[in-house]
C-alpha angles and dihedrals in degrees: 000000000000132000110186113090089238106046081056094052091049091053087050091049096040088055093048097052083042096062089049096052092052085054092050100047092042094062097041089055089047087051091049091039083054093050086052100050088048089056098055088045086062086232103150100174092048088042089059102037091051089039082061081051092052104043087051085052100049090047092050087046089047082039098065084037093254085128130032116246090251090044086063107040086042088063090036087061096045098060088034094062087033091062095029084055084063086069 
């Protein structure tokens, strides 16, 4: 355990900005499982209406630094060419 004022404030902190990014990445894992789902289903309208969702999600993630910029784009890509293959 620490003992420094400071190393205690930065656990503290550290577990704060944890816990948001869990939130974060959780929801933008539930976005992109519904994308998929609405893909196997062969709904196209609901496939591209969740894929716009997921992509807002995924920006606002990349944009708290939570994902890289190519970590975001990568996955982007993915359901993009996973909606756009229904066609």
């Amino acid at each position: 355990m620490a003992n420094i004022k400071s190393a205690k404030k930065r656990i503290l902190v550290s577990e704060t900005k944890t816990l948001r990014n869990k939130v974060i990445k959780s929801k933008v894992k539930t976005e992109t499982k519904k994308v998929i789902g609405a893909v196997n289903t062969s709904d196209k309208v609901a496939a591209a209406a969740q894929l716009l969702v997921a992509i807002s999600e995924i920006d606002k993630a990349k944009a708290k630094g939570i994902f890289h910029k190519n970590t975001a784009s990568r996955k982007v890509a993915r359901l993009t060419k996973l909606v756009n293959s229904m066609e």
